[in-house]
Residue frames as a rotation matrix with the C-alpha (Angstrom) as fourth column:
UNK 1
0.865 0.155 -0.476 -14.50
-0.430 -0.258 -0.865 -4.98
-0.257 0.954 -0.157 -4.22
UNK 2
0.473 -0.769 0.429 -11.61
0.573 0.639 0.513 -6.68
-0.669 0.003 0.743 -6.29
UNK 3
0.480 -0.561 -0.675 -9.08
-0.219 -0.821 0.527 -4.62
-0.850 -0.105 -0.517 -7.13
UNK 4
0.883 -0.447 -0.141 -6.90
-0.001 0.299 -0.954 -4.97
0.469 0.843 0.263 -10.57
UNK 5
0.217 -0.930 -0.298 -3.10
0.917 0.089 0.390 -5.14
-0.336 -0.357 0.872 -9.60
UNK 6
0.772 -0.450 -0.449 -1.12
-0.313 -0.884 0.348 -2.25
-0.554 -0.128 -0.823 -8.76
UNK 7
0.764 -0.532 0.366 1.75
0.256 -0.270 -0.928 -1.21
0.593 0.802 -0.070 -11.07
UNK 8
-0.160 -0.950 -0.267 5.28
0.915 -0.042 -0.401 0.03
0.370 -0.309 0.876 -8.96
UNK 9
-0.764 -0.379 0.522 4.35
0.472 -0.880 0.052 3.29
0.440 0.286 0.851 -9.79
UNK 10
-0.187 0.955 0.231 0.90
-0.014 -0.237 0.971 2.96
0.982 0.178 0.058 -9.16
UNK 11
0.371 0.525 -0.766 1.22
0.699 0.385 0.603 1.62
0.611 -0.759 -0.224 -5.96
UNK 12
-0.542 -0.669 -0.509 3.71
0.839 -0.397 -0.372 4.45
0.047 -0.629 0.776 -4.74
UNK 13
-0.808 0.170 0.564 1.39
-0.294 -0.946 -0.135 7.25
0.510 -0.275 0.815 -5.59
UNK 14
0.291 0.805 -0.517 -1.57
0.178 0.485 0.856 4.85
0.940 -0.342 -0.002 -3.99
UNK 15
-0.269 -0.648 -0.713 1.22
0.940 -0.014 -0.342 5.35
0.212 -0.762 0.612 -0.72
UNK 16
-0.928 -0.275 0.250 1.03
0.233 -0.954 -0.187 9.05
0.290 -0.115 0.950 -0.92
UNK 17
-0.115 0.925 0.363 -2.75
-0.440 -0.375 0.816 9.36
0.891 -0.066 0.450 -1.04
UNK 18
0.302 0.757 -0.580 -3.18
0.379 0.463 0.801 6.96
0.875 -0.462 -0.147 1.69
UNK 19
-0.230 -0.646 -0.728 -0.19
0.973 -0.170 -0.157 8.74
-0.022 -0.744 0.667 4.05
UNK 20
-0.857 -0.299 -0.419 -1.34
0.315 -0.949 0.034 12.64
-0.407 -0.103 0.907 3.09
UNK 21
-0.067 0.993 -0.094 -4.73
0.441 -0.055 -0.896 12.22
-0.895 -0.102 -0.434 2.26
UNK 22
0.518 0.652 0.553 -6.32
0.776 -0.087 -0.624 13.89
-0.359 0.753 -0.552 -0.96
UNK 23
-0.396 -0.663 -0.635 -3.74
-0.023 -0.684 0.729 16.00
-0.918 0.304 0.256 -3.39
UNK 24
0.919 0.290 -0.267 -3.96
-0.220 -0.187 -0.958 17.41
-0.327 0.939 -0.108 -6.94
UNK 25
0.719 -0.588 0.370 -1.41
0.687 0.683 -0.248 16.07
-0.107 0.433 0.895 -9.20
UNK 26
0.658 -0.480 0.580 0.75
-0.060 -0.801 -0.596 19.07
0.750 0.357 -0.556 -8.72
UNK 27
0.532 -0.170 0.830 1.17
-0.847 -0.090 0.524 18.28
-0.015 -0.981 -0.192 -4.99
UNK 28
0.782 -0.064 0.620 1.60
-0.348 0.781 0.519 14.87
-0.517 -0.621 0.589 -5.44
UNK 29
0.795 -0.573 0.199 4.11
0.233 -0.014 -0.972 15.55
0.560 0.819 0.122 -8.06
UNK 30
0.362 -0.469 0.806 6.05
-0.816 -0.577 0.031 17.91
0.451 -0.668 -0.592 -4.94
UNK 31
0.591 0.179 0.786 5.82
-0.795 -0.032 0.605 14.71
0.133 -0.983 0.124 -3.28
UNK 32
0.865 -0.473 -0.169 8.24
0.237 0.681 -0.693 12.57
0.443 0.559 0.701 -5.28
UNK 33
0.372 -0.894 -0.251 12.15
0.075 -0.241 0.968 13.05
-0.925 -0.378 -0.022 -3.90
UNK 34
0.405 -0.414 -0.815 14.39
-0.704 -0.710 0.010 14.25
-0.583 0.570 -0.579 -6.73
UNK 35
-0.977 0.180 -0.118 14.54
-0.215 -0.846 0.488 13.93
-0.012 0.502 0.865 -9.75
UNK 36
-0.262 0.958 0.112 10.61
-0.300 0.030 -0.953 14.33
-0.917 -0.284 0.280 -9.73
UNK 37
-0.573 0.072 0.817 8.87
0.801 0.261 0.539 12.70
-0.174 0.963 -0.207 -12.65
UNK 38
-0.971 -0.157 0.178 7.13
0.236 -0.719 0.654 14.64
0.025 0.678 0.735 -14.81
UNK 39
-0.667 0.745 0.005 3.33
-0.647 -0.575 -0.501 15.94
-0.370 -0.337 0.865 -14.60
UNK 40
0.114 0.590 -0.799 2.35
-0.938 0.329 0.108 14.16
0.327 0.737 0.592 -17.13
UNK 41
-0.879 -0.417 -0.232 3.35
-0.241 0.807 -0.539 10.64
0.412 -0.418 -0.810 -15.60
UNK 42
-0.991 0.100 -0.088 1.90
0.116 0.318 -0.941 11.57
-0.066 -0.943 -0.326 -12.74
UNK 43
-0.250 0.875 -0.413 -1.39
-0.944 -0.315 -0.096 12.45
-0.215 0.366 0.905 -14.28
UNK 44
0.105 0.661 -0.743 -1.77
-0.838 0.461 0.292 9.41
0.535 0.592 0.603 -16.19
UNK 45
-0.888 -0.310 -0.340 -0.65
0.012 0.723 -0.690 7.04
0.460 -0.617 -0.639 -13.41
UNK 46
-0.945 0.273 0.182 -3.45
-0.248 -0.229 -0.941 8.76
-0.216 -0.934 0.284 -11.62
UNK 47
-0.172 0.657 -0.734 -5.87
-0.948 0.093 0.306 8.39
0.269 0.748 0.607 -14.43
UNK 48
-0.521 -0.288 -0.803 -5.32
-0.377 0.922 -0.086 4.70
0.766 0.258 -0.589 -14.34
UNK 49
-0.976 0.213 -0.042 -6.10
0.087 0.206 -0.975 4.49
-0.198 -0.955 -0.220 -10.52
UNK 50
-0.351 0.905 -0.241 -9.37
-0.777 -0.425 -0.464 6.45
-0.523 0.024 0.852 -11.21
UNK 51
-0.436 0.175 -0.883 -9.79
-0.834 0.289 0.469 3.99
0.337 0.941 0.020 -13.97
UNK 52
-0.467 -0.044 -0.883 -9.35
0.073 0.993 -0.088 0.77
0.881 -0.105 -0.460 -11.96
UNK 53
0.225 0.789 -0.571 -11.04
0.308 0.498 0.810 1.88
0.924 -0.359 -0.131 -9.15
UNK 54
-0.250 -0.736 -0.629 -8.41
0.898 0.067 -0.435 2.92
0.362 -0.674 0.644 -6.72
UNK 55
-0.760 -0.037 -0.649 -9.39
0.514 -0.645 -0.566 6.62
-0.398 -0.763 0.509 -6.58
UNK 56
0.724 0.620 0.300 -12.37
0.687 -0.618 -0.382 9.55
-0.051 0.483 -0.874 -7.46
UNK 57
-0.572 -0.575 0.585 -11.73
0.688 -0.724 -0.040 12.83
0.447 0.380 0.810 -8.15
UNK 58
0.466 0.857 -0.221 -13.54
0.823 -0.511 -0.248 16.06
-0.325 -0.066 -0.943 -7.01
UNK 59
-0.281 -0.275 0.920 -12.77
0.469 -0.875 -0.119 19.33
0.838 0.398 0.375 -9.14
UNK 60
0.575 0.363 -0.734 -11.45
0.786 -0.494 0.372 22.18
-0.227 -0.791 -0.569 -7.00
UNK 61
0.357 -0.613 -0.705 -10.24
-0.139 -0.781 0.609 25.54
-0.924 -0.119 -0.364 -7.93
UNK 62
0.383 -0.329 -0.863 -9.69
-0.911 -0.288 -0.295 24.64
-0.151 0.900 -0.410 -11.51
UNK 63
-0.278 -0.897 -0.344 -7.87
-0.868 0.389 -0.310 21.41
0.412 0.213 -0.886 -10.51
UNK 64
0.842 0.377 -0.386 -9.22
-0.024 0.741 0.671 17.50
0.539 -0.556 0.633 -9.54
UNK 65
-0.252 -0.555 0.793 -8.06
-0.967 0.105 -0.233 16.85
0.046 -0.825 -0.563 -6.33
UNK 66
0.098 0.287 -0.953 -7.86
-0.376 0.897 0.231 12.86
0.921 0.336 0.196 -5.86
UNK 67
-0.265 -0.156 0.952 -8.53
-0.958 0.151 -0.242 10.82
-0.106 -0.976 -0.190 -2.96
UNK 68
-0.882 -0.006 -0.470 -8.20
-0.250 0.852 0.459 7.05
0.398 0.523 -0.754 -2.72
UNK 69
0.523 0.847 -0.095 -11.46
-0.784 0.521 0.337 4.98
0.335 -0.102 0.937 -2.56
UNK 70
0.294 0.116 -0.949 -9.58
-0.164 0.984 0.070 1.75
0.942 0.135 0.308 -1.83
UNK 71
0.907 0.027 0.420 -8.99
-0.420 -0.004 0.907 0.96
0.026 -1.000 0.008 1.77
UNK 72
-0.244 -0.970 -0.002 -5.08
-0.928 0.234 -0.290 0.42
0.282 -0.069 -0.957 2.42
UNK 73
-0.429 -0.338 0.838 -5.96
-0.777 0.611 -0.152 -2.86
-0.461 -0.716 -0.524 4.46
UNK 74
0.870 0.444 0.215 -7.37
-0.155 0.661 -0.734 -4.72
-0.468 0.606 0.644 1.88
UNK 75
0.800 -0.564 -0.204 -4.88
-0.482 -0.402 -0.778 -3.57
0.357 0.721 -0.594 -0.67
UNK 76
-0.412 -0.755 0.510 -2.12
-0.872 0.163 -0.462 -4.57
0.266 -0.635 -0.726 2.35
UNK 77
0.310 0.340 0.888 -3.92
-0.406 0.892 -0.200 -8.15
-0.860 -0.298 0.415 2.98
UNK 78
0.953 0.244 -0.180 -3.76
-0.267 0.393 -0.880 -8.86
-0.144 0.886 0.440 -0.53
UNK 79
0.349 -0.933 -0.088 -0.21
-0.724 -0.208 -0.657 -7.75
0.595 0.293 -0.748 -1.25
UNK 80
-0.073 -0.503 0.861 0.86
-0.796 0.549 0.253 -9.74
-0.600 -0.668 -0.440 2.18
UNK 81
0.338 0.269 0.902 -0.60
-0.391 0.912 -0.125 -12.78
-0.856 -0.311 0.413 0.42
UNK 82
0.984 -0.109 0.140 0.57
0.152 0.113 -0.982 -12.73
0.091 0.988 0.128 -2.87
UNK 83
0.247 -0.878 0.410 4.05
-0.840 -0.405 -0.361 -12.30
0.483 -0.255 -0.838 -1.09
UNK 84
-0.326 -0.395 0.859 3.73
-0.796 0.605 -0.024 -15.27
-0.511 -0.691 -0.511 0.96
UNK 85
0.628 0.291 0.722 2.17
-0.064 0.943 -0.325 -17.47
-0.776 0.158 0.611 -1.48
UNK 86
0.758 -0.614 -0.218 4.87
-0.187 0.115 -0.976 -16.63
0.625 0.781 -0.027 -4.23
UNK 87
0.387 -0.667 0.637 7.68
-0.788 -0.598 -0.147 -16.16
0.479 -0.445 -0.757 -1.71
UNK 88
-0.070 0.317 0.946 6.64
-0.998 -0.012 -0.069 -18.83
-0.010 -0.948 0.317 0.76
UNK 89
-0.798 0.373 -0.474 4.88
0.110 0.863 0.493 -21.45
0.593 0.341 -0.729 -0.59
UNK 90
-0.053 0.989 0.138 2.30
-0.014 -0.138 0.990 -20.06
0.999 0.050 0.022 0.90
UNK 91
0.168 -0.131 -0.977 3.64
0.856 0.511 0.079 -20.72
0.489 -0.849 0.198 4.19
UNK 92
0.741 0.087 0.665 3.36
-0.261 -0.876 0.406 -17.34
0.618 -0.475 -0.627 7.09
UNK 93
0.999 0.025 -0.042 5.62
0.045 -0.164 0.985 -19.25
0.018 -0.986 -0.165 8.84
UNK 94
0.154 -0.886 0.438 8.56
0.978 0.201 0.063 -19.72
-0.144 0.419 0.897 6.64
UNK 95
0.513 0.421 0.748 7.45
0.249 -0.907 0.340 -15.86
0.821 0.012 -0.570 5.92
UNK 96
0.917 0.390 -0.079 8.38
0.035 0.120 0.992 -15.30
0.397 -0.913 0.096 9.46
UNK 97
0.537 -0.824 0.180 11.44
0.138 0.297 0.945 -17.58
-0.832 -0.482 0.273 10.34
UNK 98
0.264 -0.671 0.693 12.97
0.874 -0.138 -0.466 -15.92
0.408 0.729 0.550 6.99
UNK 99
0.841 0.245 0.482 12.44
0.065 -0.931 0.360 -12.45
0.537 -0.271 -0.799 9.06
UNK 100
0.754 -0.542 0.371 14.26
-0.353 0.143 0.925 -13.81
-0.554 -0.828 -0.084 12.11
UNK 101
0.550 -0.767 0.329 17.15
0.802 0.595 0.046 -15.60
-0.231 0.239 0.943 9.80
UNK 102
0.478 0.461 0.748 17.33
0.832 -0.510 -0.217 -12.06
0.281 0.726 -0.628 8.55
UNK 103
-0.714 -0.177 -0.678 17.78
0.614 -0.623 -0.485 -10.27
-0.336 -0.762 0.553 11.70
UNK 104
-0.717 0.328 0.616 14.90
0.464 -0.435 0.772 -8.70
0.521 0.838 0.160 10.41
UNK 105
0.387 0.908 -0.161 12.72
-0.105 0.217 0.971 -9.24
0.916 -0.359 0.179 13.45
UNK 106
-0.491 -0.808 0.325 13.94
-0.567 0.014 -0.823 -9.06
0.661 -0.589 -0.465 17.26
UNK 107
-0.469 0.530 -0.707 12.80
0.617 0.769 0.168 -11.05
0.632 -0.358 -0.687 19.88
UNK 108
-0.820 0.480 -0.312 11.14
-0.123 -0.680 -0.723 -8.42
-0.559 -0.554 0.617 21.32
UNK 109
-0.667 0.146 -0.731 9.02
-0.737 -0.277 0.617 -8.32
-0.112 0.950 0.292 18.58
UNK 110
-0.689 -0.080 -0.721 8.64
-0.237 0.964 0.119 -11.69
0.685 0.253 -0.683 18.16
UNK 111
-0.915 0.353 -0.197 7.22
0.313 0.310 -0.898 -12.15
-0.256 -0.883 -0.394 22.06
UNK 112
-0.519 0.726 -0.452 4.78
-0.783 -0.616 -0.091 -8.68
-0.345 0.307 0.887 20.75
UNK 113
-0.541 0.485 -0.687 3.58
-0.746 0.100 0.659 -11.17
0.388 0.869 0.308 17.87
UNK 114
-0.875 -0.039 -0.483 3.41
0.210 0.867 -0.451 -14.12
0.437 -0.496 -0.750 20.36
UNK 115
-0.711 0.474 -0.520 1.27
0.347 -0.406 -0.845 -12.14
-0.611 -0.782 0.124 22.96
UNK 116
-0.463 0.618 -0.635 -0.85
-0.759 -0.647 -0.077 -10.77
-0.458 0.446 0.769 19.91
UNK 117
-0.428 0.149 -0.891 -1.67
-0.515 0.770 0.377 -14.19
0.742 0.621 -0.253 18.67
UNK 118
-0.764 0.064 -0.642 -2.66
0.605 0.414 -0.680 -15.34
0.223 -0.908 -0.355 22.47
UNK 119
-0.787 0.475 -0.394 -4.77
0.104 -0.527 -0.844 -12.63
-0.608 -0.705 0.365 23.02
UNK 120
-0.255 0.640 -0.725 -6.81
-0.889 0.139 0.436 -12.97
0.380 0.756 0.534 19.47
UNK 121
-0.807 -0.081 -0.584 -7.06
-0.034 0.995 -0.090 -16.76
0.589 -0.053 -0.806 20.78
UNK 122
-0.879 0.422 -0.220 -8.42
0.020 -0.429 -0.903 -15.47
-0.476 -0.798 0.369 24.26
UNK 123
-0.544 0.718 -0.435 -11.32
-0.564 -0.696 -0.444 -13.84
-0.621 0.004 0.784 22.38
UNK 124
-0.365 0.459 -0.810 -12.34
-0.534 0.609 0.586 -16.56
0.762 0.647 0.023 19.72
């Protein structure tokens, strides 16, 4: 499915649902760090999601409890790519060797990504 873009806001409470699984907007209100926005926010942020697609609802106990519908790894493909083609020029490896200018990335790491790229090879 194709997703509308995530808002800031949207995408942080899109975080919460996908790290703690289904909450009513009270909980996921708890789950803000201080100062907490306000119910209402978080309501209609959530609304929005529901709107575009992002989550359902099921009524429980008086109260919809939301749970996302979109799969983080889409959501987290996209985002990567729209990061590296603004960012980049489209380029994963400039992407990359900005990490390592960075210090962002150790060569440990680095070998990890090496040895994960070799072994996807292996199998093709």
């Amino acid at each position: 499915m194709k997703y509308p873009p995530l808002t800031d806001r949207e995408e942080e409470l899109m975080q919460m649902l996908w790290k703690y699984g289904p909450k009513p907007v009270r909980e996921l209100v708890e789950l803000y760090p201080d100062p907490k926005p306000h119910f209402n926010t978080v309501s209609t942020n959530i609304r929005n999601l529901e709107a575009k697609g992002y989550v359902t609802h099921t009524a429980e106990r008086g109260a919809f409890r939301y749970a996302p519908v979109a799969p983080i790894e889409e959501i987290r493909s996209r985002s990567l790519s729209s990061v590296i083609r603004g960012y980049f020029s489209g380029s994963y490896l400039g992407a990359v060797s900005s990490l390592v200018e960075e210090e962002k990335i150790s060569v440990d790491e680095l070998r990890d990504l090496i040895d994960l790229v070799e072994k996807k090879q292996q199998k093709q």
